[in-house]
C-alpha positions in Angstrom: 6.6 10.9 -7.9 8.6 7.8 -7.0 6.4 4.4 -7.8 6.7 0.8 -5.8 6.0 -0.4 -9.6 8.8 1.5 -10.6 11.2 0.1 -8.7 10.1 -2.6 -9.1 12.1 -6.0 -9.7 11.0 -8.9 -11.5 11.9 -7.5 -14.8 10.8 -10.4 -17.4 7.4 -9.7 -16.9 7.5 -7.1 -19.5 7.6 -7.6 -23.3 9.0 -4.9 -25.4 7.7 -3.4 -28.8 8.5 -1.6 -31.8 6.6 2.2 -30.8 7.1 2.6 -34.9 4.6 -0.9 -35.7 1.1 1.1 -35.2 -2.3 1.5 -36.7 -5.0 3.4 -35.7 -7.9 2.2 -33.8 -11.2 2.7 -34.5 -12.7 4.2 -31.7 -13.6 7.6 -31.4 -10.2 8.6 -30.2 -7.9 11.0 -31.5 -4.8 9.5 -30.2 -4.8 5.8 -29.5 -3.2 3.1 -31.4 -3.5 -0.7 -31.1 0.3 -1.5 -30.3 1.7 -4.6 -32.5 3.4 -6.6 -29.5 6.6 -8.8 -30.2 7.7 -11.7 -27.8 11.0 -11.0 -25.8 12.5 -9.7 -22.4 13.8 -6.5 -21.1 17.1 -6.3 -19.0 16.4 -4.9 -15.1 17.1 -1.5 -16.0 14.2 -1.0 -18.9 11.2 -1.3 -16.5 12.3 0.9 -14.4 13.1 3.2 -17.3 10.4 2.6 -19.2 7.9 3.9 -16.3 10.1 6.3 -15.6 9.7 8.0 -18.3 5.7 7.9 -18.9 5.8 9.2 -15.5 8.1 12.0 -16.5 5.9 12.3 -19.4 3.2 12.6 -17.1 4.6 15.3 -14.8 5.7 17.2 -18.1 1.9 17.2 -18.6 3.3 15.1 -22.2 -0.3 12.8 -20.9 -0.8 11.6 -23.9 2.5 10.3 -24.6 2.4 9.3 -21.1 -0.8 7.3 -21.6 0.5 5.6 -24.5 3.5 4.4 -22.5 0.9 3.4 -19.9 -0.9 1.5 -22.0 1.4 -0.1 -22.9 3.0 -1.4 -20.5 -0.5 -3.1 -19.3 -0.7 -4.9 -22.4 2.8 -6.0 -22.5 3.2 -7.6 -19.0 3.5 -11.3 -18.9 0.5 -12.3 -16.9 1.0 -10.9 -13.3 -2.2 -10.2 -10.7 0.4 -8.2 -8.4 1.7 -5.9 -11.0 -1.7 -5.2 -12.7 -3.3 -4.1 -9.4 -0.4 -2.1 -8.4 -1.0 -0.1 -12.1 -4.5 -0.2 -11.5 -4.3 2.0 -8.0 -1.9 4.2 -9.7 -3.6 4.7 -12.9 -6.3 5.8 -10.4 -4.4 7.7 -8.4 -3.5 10.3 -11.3 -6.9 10.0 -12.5 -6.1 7.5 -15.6 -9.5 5.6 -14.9 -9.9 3.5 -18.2 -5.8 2.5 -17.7 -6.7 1.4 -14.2 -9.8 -0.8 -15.0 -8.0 -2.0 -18.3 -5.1 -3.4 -15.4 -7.7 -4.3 -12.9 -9.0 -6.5 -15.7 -6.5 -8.0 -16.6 -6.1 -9.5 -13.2 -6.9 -13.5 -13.1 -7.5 -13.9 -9.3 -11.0 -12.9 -8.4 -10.1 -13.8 -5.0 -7.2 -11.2 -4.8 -8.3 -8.5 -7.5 -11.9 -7.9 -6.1 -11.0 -6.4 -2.8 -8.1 -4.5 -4.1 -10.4 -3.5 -7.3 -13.2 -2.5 -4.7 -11.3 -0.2 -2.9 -9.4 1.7 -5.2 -13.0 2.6 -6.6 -14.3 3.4 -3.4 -10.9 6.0 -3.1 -10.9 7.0 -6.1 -13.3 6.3 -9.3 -15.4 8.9 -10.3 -19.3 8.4 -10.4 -19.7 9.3 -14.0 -17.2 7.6 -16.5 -14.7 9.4 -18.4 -14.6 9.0 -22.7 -10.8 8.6 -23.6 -10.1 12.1 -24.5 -11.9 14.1 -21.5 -10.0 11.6 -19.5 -6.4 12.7 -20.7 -8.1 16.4 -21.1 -8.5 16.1 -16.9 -5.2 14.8 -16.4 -3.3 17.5 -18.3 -5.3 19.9 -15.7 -4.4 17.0 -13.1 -0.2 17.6 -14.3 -0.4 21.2 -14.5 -2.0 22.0 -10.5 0.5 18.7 -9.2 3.2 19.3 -11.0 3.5 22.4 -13.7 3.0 25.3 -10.6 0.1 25.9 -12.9 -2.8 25.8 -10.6 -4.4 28.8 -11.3 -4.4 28.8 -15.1 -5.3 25.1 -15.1 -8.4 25.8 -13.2 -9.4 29.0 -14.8 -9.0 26.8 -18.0 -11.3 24.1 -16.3 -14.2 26.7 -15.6 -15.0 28.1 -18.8 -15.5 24.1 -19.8 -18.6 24.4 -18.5 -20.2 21.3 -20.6 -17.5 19.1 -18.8 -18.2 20.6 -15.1 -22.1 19.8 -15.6 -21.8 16.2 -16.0 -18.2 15.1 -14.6 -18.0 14.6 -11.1 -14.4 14.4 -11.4 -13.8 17.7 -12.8 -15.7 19.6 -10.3 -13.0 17.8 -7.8 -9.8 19.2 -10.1 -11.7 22.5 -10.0 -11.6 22.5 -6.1 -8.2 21.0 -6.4 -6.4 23.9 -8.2 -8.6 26.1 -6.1 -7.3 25.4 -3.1 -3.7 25.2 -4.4 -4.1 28.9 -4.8 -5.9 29.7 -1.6 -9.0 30.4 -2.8 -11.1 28.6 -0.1 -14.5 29.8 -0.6 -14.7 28.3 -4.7 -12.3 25.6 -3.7 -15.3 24.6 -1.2 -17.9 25.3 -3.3 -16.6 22.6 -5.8 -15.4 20.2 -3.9 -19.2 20.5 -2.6 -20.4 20.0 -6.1 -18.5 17.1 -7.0 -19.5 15.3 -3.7 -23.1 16.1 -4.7 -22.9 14.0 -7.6 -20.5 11.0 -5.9 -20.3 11.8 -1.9 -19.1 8.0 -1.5 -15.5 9.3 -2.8 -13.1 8.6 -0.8 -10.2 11.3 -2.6 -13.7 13.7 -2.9 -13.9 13.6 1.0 -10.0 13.8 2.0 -10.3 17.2 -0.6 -12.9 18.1 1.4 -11.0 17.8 4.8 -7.8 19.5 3.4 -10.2 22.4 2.6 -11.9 23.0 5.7 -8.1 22.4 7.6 -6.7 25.6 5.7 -9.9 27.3 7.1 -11.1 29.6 10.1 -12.8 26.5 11.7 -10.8 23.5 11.2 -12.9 21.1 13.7 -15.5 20.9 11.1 -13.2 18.5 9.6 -13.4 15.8 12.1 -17.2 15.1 11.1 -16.1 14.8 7.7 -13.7 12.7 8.7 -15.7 10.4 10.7 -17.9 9.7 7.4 -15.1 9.0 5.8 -14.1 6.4 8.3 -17.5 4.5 8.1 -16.6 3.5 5.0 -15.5 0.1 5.2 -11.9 -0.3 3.5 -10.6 -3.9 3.5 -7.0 -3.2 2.2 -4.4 -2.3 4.3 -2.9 0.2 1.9 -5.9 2.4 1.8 -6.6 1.7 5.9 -2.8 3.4 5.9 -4.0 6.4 4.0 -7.6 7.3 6.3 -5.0 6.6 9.5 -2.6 9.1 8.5 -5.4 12.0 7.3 -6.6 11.3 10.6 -3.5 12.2 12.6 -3.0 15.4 10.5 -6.2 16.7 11.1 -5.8 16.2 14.5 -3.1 17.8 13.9 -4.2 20.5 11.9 -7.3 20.9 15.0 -5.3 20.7 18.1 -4.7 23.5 20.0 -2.0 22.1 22.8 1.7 22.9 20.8 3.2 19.6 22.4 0.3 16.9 21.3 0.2 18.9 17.8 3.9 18.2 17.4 2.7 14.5 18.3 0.2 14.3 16.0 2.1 15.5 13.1 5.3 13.3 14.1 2.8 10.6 13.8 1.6 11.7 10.3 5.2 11.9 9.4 5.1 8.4 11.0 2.4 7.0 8.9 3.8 8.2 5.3 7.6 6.5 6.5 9.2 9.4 6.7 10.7 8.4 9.8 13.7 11.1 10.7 11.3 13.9 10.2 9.1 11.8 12.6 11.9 11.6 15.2 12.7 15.1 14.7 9.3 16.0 15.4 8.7 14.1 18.2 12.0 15.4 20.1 9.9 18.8 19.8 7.3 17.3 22.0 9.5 16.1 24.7 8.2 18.4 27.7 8.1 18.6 31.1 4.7 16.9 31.4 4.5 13.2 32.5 1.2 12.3 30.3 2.5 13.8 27.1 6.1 12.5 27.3 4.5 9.2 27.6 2.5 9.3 24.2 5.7 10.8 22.8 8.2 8.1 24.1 6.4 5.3 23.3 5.5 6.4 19.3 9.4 7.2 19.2 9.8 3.2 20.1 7.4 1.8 17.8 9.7 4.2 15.0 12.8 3.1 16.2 11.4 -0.5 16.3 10.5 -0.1 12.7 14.0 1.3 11.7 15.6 -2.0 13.7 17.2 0.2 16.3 16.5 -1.9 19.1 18.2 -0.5 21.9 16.3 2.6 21.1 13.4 0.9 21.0 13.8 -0.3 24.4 15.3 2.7 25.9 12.2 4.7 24.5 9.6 2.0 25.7 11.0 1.8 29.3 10.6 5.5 29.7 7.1 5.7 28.2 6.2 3.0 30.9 8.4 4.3 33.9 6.0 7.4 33.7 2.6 5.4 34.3 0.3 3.7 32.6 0.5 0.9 30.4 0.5 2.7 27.2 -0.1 -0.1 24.3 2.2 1.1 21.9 5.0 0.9 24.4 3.7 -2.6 25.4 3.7 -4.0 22.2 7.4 -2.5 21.2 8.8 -4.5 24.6 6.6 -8.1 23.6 7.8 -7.7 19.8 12.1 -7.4 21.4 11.4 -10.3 23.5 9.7 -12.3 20.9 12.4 -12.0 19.3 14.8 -12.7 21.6 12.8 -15.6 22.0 11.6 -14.7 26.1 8.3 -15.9 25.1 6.6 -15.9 28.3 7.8 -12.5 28.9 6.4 -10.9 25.4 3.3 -13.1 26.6 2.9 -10.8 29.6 3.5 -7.5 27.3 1.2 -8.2 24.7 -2.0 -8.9 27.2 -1.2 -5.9 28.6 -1.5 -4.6 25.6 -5.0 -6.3 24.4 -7.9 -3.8 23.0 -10.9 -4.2 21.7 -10.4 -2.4 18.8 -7.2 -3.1 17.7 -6.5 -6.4 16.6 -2.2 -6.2 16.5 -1.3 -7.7 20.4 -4.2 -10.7 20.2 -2.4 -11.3 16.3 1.0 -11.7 18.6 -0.6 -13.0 21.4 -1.5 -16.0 18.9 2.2 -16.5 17.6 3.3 -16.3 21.2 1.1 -19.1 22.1 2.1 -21.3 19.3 5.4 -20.7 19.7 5.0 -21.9 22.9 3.5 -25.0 21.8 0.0 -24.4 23.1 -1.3 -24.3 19.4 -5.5 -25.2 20.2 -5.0 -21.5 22.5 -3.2 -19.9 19.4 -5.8 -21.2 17.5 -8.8 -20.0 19.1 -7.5 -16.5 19.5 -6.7 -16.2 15.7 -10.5 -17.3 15.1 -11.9 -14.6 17.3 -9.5 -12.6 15.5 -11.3 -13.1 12.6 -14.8 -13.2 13.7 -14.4 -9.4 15.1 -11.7 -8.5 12.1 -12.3 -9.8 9.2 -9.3 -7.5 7.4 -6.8 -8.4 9.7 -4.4 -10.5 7.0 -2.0 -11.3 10.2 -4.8 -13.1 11.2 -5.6 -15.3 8.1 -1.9 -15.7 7.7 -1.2 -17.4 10.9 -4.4 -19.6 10.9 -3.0 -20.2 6.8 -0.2 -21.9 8.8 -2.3 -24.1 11.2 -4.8 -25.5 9.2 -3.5 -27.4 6.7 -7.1 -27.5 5.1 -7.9 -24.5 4.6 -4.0 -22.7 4.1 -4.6 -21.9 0.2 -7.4 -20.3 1.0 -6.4 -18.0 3.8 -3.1 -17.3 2.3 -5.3 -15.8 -0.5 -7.1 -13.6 1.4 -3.8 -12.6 3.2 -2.3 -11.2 0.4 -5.9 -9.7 -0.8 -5.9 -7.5 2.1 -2.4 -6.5 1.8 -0.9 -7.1 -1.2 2.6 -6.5 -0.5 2.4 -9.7 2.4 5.3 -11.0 1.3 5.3 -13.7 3.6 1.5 -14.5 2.1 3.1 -14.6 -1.3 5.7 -17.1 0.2 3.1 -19.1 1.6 1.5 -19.6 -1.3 4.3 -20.3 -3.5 4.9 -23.2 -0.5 1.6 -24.4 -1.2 1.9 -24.9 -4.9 4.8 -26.9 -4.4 3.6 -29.0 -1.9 0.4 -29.6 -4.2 2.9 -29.9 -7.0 1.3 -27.3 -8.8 4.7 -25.8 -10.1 3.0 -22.9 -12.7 1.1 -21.4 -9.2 4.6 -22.1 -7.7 6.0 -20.1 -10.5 3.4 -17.3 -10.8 3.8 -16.8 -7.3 7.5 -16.9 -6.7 7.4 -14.3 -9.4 5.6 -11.8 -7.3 7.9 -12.7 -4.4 11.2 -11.2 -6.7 8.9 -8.5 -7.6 8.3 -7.7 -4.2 12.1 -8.2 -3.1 14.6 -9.7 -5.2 17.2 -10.3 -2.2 14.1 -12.1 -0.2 16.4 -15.7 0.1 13.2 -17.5 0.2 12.4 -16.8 -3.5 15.8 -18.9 -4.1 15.1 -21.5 -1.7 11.9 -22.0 -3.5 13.1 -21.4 -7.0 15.7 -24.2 -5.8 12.5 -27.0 -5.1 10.5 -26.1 -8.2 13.7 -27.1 -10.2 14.1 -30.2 -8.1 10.5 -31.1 -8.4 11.5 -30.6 -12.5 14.4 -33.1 -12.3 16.8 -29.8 -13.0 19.2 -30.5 -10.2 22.1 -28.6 -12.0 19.5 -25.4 -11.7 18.0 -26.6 -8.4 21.4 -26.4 -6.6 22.6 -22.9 -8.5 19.6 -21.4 -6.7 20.2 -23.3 -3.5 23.7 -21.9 -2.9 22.1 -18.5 -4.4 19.8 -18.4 -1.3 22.9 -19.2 1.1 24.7 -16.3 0.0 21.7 -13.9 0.5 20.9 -15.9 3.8 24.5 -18.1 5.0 21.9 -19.7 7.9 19.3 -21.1 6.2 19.5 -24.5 7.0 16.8 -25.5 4.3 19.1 -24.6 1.9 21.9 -26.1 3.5 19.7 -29.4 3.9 19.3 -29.6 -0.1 22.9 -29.1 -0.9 23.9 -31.8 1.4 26.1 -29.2 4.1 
C-alpha cells in the first residue's frame, strides 16, 4: 500500500524520539506506552521511512508494532491540520479508529477538519466503538484477508469470537470481508447483512455489500444498493472520487454490451489514475458503431488531457464530435486546450455547449472564461449560482475566493475543506496571510503547500515575501532565485530580485 502521507514532503513536521524512553500507561491496555517526546528534526528521508515501515509492520500483520509507530507519529508532528487529516482517513481506512480520531483531533481548523472529519465517518467509522485491544485484534484479521493470503483462516478465527460478532458492527463487516475473499457468497452476504443491521449508514458497509452482490448470479441488484449509497451526501471530493468510480465498475460489472463494458471499466481504471490501463481498455472498445466510439473517443481525450498530451487530446475530441452529438466530455477537453491557448471566445463557445444541470465543471470554466475576458460581474454571477445549486464545488468557492476581496479567507477555507489537496486553495491562503500580515498563518500554510509539492515554485515565491515582510532580505532573495530556477518565468520573482 503506497500512502500520499508517505511520500509525503515537508519533512520537519515530525519530531523524533528515543522508542527505548517508555512507561506504561495506565489504561486497560496491554500494549500502549506514553512515548517521552524530544525536540528535533528528521532529514527527508526518515518520514517517509518511518511510515514505511509501520505500514510494512502493518501488512506483516506486526499491528501492534505498527500501531505504536502510528501513534506516534500523530503525537510527534509539529502542528499540521493537512497531515493529521490525511492520518485520520488512513487510520480509518485500515480500521485503526481510535488513531484516526486521535489525528482528527488534533486538527486546529474546525472549518477544514469538520467536513473532512464528517466524511471519513460517514465511509468508514463503525457504529459501536472499538476498546484498544479488540481494535488491533480486528486489524490483525484486517492484515491477514488484505495482505497475509489468509482470508480463510482469519475469518474462521473471527467466527468462533462470537462475544466480539454480537456487539461489533465492524467485525461482522471483516467476517463478510474474508468471506468473500474466498468465494463464499452466501455467508459473505449474510454478514455483510448483519453488520449493516447494526450501522446501514456505512459507507465501506455498503460498497462490501455491492462487491458481494457483483460476484453474484444477479448483479443488477447492486445498482439499488448503489443508489442508497449515493444519497448520502459526501462533501469531500476525495470520497465523491471513490462513490464515482464503484459506480462505473458496477456498471461495469452489470452491462451486458462487451463494448460499453470495456468503457465502463476503462473509466474505472480512469477514476483510480491508472491511466495506460485506461487507454488500453478503451482501444478494446473502439468498434464499428458511431454512438459507442463517441463515448469512447471523448473519455480517451479527457485521459490524454490529464496526462498533458494535447495533441491527443484534440485528435481524440475532434473524432468524438465528428461522429454527432455534442458529447460534454469532448466539449469540455476542446474549451480547456483553448483556454489555454488563450482563444477565450472560442473555449467560451465549447464550454456552453457543454453546460448541465448536474454537473457543475463547464459553468466553473464558463466563469474563468468570462473573467478572463474581463466581464468579471458575468463571472461573478455564474460562480454564485454555482454555489447556490453546488455547495461542494471547491472550484467554485476558489474562484469567487479571488473576486471578493471580502470574503477570500473564508472561501479559500472552504476550498481546501472540500478538497484538501487544492493546492492552489492552500496558495491562496498562504497569499492571504501575507497580505493581512499574518506571517504564522502564512507559515502554517506554506507548509502544507511543500507538503503537498515541494517543486510547487509558488511555495518559494511566497517563502521569499514572508522573509521580506521579516526584514530577512539575505533569506528573502535565496528563495526568490529558488523559485526562478523551479519556474525561470515567473516574473514575481523576477520583480523582487530586481531582473
Amino acid at each position: 500500500m503506497t500512502s500520499a502521507l508517505a511520500e509525503a514532503s515537508m519533512l520537519d513536521y515530525i519530531s523524533p524520539v528515543d522508542p527505548t524512553e517508555t512507561h506504561p500507561v495506565k489504561n486497560n491496555t496491554e500494549f500502549l506506552y506514553e512515548v517521552k517526546t524530544q525536540k528535533a528534526k528528521l532529514t527527508q528521508n526518515d518520514i517517509h521511512n518511518h511510515y514505511e515501515i509501520a505500514m510494512q509492520r502493518f501488512m506483516q500483520c506486526n499491528v501492534k508494532s505498527a500501531y505504536m509507530d502510528f501513534k506516534l507519529l500523530i503525537k510527534t508532528i509539529v502542528p499540521n491540520d493537512y497531515a493529521y487529516l490525511r492520518m485520520a482517513d488512513e487510520m480509518a481506512e485500515i480500521g485503526l479508529f481510535n488513531l484516526s480520531e486521535e489525528a482528527m483531533e488534533k486538527a486546529t481548523d474546525e472549518e477544514i477538519a469538520f467536513i473532512q472529519s464528517e466524511d471519513i465517518k460517514k465511509f468508514y467509522f463503525p457504529k459501536n466503538k472499538l476498546n484498544d485491544n479488540d481494535e488491533v485484534y480486528l486489524a490483525e484479521i484486517f492484515s491477514n484477508i488484505m495482505y497475509n493470503a489468509q482470508s480463510k483462516e482469519a475469518a474462521n478465527e473471527l467466527l468462533k469470537n462470537t462475544s466480539l460478532l454480537e456487539k461489533s458492527d465492524y467485525a461482522n463487516y471483516l467476517v463478510a470481508l474474508g468471506l468473500l475473499k474466498t468465494g463464499d457468497l452466501k455467508n459473505a452476504d449474510l454478514y455483510i447483512n448483519k453488520a449493516l443491521k447494526i450501522n446501514p449508514e456505512n459507507l465501506n458497509y455498503q460498497k462490501l455489500k455491492i462487491e458481494i452482490i457483483l460476484q453474484g448470479n444477479n448483479p443488477k441488484t447492486a445498482i439499488k444498493v448503489l443508489a442508497n449509497m449515493k444519497n448520502t451526501k459526501l462533501y469531500t471530493d476525495s470520497f465523491n472520487k471513490k462513490v464515482n468510480a464503484l459506480e462505473q465498475y458496477t456498471l461495469y460489472k452489470t452491462e451486458k454490451n462487451e463494448i460499453l463494458k470495456k468503457y465502463y471499466l476503462g473509466y474505472y481504471y480512469f477514476c483510480l489514475g491508472e491511466h495506460p490501463k485506461a487507454i488500453r481498455t478503451l482501444q478494446g472498445a473502439i468498434s464499428t458503431k458511431k454512438k459507442y466510439n463517441r463515448m469512447v473517443y471523448a473519455l480517451m481525450s479527457e485521459i490524454y488531457l490529464d496526462q498533458k498530451e494535447y495533441e491527443k487530446a484534440e485528435n481524440f475530441a475532434d473524432k468524438s464530435l465528428k461522429l454527432g452529438g455534442n458529447n460534454p466530455k469532448a466539449l469540455m477537453v476542446l474549451g480547456k486546450l483553448n483556454y489555454k491557448n488563450k482563444n477565450f471566445k472560442e473555449a467560451l463557445k465549447y464550454f456552453k455547449d457543454a453546460e448541465s444541470k448536474n454537473d457543475p465543471l463547464p459553468s466553473v470554466w464558463i466563469a474563468m472564461t468570462y473573467n478572463q475576458l474581463g466581464e468579471t460581474d458575468k463571472a461573478k454571477e455564474v460562480n454564485y449560482k454555482i454555489l447556490k445549486d453546488h455547495s461542494d464545488c471547491y472550484q467554485a468557492y476558489y474562484n469567487v475566493a479571488l473576486q471578493d476581496k471580502d470574503r477570500e479567507y473564508e472561501y479559500m477555507k472552504k476550498a481546501v475543506a472540500i478538497n484538501l489537496s487544492f493546492i492552489d486553495g492552500w496558495v491562496g491562503l498562504v497569499k492571504c496571510s501575507i497580505e493581512k500580515n499574518n506571517l504564522n498563518n502564512a507559515n502554517k500554510y506554506l507548509g502544507i503547500v511543500k507538503y503537498i509539492d515541494e517543486n510547487d515554485f509558488r511555495y518559494y515565491y511566497y517563502q521569499g515575501l514572508v522573509y521580506k515582510a521579516k526584514g530577512l532580505n539575505q533569506d528573502a532573495n535565496y528563495f526568490f532565485k529558488k523559485c526562478l530556477t523551479i519556474n525561470p518565468d515567473c516574473d514575481l520573482a523576477k520583480k523582487e530580485l530586481g531582473i
